[in-house]
C-alpha positions as CSV (number, residue, x, y, z in Angstrom):
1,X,165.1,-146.1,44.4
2,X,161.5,-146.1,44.1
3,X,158.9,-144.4,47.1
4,X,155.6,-144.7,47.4
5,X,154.1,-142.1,49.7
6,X,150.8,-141.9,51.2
7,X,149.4,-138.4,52.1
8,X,151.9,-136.9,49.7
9,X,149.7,-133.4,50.1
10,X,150.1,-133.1,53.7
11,X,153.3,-131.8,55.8
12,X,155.0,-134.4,56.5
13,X,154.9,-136.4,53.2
14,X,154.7,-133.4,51.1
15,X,158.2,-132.5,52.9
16,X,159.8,-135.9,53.0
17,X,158.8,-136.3,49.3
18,X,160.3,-133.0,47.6
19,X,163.2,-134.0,49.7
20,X,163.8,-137.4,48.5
21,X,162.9,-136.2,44.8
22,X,166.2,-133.8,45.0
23,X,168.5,-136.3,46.2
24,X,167.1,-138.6,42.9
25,X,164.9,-140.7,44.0
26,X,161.2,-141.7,41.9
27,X,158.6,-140.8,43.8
28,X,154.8,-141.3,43.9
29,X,152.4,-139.8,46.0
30,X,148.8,-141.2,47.2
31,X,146.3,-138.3,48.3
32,X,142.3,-137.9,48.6
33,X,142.4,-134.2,46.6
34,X,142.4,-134.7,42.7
35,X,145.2,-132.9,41.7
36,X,149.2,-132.4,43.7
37,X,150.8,-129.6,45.6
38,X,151.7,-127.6,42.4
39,X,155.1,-128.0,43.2
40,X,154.9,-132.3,44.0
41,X,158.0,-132.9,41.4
42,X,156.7,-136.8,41.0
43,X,154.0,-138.8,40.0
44,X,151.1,-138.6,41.9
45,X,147.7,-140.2,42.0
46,X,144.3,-139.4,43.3
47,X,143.0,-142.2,46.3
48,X,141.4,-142.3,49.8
49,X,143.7,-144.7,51.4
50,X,141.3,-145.5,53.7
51,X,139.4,-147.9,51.4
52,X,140.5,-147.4,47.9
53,X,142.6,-150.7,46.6
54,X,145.7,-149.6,45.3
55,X,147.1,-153.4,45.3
56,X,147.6,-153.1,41.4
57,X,149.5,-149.7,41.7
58,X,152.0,-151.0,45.2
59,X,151.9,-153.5,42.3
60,X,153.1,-151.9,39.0
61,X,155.2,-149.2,40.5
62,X,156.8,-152.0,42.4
63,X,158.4,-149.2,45.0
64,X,161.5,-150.7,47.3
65,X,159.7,-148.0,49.8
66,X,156.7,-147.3,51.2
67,X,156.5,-143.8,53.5
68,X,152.9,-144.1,55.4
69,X,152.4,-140.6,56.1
70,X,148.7,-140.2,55.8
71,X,146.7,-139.8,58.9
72,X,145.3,-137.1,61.1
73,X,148.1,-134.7,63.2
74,X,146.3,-133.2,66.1
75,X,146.0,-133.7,69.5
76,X,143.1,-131.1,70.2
77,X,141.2,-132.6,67.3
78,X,141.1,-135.9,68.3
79,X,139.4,-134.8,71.6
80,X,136.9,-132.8,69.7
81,X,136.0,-136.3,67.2
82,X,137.7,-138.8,68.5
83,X,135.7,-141.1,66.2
84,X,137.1,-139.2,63.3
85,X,140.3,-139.9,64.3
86,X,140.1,-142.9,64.8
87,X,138.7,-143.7,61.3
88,X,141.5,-141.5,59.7
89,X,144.2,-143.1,61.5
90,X,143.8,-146.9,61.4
91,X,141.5,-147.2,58.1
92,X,144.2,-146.2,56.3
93,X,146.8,-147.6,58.1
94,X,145.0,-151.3,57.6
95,X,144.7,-150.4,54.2
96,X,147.5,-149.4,53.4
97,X,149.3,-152.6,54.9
98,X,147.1,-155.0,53.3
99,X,147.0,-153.6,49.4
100,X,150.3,-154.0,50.2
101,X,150.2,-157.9,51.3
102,X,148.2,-158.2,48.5
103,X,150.2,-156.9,46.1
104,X,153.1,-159.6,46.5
105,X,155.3,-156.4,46.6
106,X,158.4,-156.5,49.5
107,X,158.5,-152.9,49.9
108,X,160.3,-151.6,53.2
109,X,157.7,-150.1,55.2
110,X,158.3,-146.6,57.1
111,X,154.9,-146.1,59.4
112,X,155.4,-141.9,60.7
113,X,154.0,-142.7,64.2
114,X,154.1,-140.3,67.2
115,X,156.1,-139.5,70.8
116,X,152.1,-139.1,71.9
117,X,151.5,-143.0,72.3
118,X,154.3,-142.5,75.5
119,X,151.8,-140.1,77.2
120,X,153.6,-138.5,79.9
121,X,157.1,-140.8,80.6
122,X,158.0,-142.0,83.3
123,X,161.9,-141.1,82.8
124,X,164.2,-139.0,80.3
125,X,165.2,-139.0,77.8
126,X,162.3,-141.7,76.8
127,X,163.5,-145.1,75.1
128,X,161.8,-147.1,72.8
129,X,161.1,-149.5,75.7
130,X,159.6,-147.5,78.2
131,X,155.7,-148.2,78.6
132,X,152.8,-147.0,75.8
133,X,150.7,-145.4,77.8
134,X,149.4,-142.7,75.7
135,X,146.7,-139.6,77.4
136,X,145.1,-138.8,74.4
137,X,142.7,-140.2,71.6
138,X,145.7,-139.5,68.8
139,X,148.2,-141.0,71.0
140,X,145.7,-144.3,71.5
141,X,145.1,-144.3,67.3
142,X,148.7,-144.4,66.8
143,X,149.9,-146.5,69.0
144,X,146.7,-149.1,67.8
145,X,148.1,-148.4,64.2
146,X,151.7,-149.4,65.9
147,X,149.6,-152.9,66.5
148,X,148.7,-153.3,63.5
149,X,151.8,-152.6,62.2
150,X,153.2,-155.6,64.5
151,X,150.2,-157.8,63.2
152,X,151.6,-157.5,59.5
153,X,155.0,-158.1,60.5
154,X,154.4,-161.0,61.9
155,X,151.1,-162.9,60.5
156,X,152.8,-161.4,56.9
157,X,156.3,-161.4,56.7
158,X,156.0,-157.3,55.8
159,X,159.3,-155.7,57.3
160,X,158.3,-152.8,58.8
161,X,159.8,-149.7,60.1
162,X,157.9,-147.7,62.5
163,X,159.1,-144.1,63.4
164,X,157.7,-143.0,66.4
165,X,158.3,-138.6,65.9
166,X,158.6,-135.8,68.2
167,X,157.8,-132.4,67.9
168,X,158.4,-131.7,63.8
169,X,158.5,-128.2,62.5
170,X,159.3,-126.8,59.3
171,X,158.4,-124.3,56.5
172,X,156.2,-125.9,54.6
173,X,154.0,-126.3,58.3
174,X,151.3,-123.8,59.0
175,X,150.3,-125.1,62.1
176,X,152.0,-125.7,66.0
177,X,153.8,-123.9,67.9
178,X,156.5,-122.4,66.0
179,X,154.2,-121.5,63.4
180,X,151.8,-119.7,65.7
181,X,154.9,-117.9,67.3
182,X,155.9,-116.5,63.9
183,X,151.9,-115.4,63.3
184,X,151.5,-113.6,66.3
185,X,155.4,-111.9,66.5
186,X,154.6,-110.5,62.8
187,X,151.3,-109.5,63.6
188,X,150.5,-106.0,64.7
189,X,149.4,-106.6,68.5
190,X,152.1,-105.6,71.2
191,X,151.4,-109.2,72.8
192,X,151.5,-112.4,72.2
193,X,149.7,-115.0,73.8
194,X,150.5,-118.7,74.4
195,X,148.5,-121.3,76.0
196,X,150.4,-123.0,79.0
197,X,153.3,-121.3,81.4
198,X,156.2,-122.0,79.3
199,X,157.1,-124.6,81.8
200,X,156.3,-127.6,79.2
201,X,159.6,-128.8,77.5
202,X,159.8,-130.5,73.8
203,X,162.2,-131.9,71.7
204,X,162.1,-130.4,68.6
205,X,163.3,-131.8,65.0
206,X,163.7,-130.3,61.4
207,X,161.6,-132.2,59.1
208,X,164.6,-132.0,56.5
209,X,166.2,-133.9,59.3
210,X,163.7,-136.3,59.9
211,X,164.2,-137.0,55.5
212,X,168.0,-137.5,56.6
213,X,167.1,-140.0,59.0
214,X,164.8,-142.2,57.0
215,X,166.8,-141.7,53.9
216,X,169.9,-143.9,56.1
217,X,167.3,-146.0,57.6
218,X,166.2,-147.2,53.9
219,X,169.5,-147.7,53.1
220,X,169.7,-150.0,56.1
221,X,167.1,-152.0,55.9
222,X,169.2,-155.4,56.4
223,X,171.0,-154.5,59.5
224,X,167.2,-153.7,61.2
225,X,166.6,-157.7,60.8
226,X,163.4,-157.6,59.5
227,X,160.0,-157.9,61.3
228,X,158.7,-154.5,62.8
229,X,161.7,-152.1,64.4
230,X,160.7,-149.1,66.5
231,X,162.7,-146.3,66.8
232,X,162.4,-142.5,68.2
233,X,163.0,-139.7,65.5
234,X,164.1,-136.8,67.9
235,X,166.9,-134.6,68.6
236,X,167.5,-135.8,71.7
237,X,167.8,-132.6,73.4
238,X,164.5,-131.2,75.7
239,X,163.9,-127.3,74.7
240,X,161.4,-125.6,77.3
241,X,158.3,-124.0,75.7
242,X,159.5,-120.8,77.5
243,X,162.8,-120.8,75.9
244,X,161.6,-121.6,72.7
245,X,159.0,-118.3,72.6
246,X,161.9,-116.2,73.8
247,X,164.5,-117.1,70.9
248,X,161.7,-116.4,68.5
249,X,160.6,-113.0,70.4
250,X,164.1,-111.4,70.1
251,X,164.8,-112.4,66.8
252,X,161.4,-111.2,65.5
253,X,159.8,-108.7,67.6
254,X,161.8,-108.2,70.5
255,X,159.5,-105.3,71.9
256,X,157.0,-107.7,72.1
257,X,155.6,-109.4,75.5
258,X,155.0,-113.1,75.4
259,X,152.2,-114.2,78.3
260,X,150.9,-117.7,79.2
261,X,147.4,-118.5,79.8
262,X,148.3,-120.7,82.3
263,X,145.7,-123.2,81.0
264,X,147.1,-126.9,80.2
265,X,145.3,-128.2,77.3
266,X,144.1,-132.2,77.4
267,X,146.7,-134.9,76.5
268,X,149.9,-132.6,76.6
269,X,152.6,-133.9,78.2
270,X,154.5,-131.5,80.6
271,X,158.1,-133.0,79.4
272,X,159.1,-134.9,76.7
273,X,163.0,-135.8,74.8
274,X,163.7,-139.2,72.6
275,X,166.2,-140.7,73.6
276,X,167.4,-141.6,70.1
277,X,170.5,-144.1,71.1
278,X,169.0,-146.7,68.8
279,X,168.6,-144.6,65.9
280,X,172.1,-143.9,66.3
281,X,173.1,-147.2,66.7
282,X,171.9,-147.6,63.1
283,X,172.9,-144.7,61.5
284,X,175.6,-143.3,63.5
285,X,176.3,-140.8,61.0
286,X,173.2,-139.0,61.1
287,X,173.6,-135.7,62.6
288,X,170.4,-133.0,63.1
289,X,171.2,-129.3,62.3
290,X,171.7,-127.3,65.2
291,X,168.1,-126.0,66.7
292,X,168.8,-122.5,66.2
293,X,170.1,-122.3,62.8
294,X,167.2,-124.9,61.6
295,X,164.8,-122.2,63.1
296,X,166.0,-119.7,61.9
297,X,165.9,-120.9,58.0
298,X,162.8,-121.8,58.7
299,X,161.8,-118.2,59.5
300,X,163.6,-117.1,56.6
301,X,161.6,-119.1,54.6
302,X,158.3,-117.7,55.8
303,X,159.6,-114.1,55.6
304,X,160.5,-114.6,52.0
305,X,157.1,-115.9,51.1
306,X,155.2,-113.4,53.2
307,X,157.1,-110.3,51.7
308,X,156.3,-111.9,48.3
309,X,152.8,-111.8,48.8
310,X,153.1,-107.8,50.2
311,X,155.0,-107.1,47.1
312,X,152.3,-109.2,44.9
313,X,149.8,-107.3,46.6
C-alpha cells in the first residue's frame, strides 16, 4: 500500500511514517524544509501544503492513503498568534483536500484532528457525539478543518476519515508534558516545577499505538461506509497530571520534589478520556500497550540518545 503523508518532518507524521515503512508499506512524505529527517526511509518531496499544487504528484504516486498530519500542535501558541494558526491549520487542510479532488485520485483520507475541539466535556469518557465546543483558537482551527473535511465528503464524494487524538507522547517528541518531566528530572536542580496542581487528568496514547490504529482503520475502509467518519484515538483510560509526574519522579529522580504553580493556563481542559467504543467497534482487535511500560520505553529511548551524545561529547 501506498501513503502519502503531509508534514512528514514533524512528530506525528514523521512517527506514523517510519512506522508504516517497517511494516512495508511505500511511503511519501510532503514537507516545507528542503531536505527529510535523515532517517525518513521513503520518498519525500519538498512543498508548503498550504498553497503549493501537488494535484500531479496525489496524481502519479496514485497513494490508496493520504495521512494529513501537517498543521500547527499548540495550544499556547495559538493564543499568542491566533492568526497564524489559523492560516497553518485550514490553508493546508483546504489544500490538501482539493489537489486531491483534483487529482481524480480515491485515496482514503486520514485528517489527525484533536480532543481540543470538545473543550471542556460535559460527561466521561467523551463520545464522538457529545458537543464541539472547543476553548481555544487550536481547538476552533481544528474543529473548522473538521468542516471542511465534511464539505469534501459530501460536495466531493472524498471518503474521509477524521481522527480526533488525545494526549500523544513518544520518543521522537520533544515537547509536552512528558517530555518536559524527563528535562527537568535529568536536570541538575532538586525541583521540578510544573504549571497547574496536578489535579488536571489526561488520557494519554503511544504514538506507535496511534500507527496501530490507523494502520486497521486503512484496512477497513469499507466497513466505515464512506463519507466523513469521526472517531476518538485515545486509551480510554483518564491518568491525573499528578499521577503522571509521580511515576516519572520515582523512576528517574526519586529525590526530587515536584511543585505546581498553581496557575491554569488558557484553553486547558481540567479533565479529559475518549471514550473510544467506536474505534473498537471497528477494529476490535486493536489493543494500546499498557501506560507504564509505553513510558517507560520511551524514556529508555531518550536515555539512550542522551548518554550517546555525553559519550560523543
Amino acid at each position: 500500500m501506498r501513503l502519502l503523508i503531509t508534514g512528514s518532518r514533524g512528530f506525528i507524521g514523521g512517527s506514523l511514517g517510519r512506522s508504516f515503512a517497517r511494516r512495508g508499506y511505500s511511503v511519501l512524505g510532503v514537507g516545507r524544509a528542503s531536505q527529510p529527517s535523515p532517517d525518513w526511509p521513503g520518498e519525500y518531496v519538498q512543498a508548503d501544503v498550504a498553497h503549493a499544487d501537488i494535484a500531479d504528484l496525489v496524481r502519479d504516486f496514485r497513494p490508496e492513503g493520504v495521512l494529513h498530519a501537517a498543521g500547527p500542535a499548540s495550544v499556547g501558541g495559538s493564543f499568542a498568534d491566533p492568526q497564524e494558526d489559523l492560516r497553518a491549520s485550514l490553508l493546508p487542510s483546504a489544500n490538501i483536500l482539493d489537489c486531491i479532488r483534483r487529482s481524480g485520485a480515491r485515496p482514503f483520507v486520514v485528517f489527525f484532528s484533536s480532543a481540543a475541539v470538545y473543550g471542556q466535556p460535559e460527561r466521561l469518557p467523551v463520545d464522538e457525539a457529545q458537543p464541539v465546543a472547543p476553548i481555544s483558537p487550536y481547538g476552533f482551527h481544528k474543529a473548522a478543518s473538521e468542516l471542511l473535511a465534511r464539505e469534501y465528503a459530501e460536495c466531493f464524494g472524498q471518503e474521509i476519515l477524521v481522527c480526533r487524538l488525545f494526549s500523544v507522547f513518544g520518543s521522537e517528541q520533544r515537547r509536552l508534558l512528558v517530555w518536559e518531566l524527563y528535562e527537568q528530572l535529568r536536570s541538575p536542580s532538586d525541583t521540578v516545577w510544573l504549571e497547574g496542581t496536578g489535579e488536571a487528568s489526561r488520557d494519554y496514547l503511544d504514538v506507535r499505538d496511534i500507527g496501530d490504529a490507523v494502520e486497521a482503520l486503512l484496512r477497513r475502509r469499507d466497513a466505515l461506509g464512506g463519507g466523513c467518519s469521526i472517531v476518538n484515538v485515545g486509551r480510554g483510560e483518564e491518568t491525573q497530571v499528578a499521577v503522571l509526574a509521580e511515576q516519572l519522579r520515582d523512576r528517574l529522580a526519586p529525590e526530587k520534589d515536584v511543585r505546581w504553580r498553581g496557575r491554569s493556563r488558557p484553553g486547558d481542559p481540567l479533565r479529559w478520556c475518549a471514550d473510544t467504543a467506536r474505534l473498537r467497534a471497528f477494529v476490535p482487535e486493536w489493543s494500546p500497550r499498557p501506560l507504564s511500560a509505553a513510558l517507560e520505553e520511551c524514556l529508555r529511548v531518550w536515555e539512550s540518545q542522551q548518554d550517546a551524545v555525553t559519550v560523543g561529547d
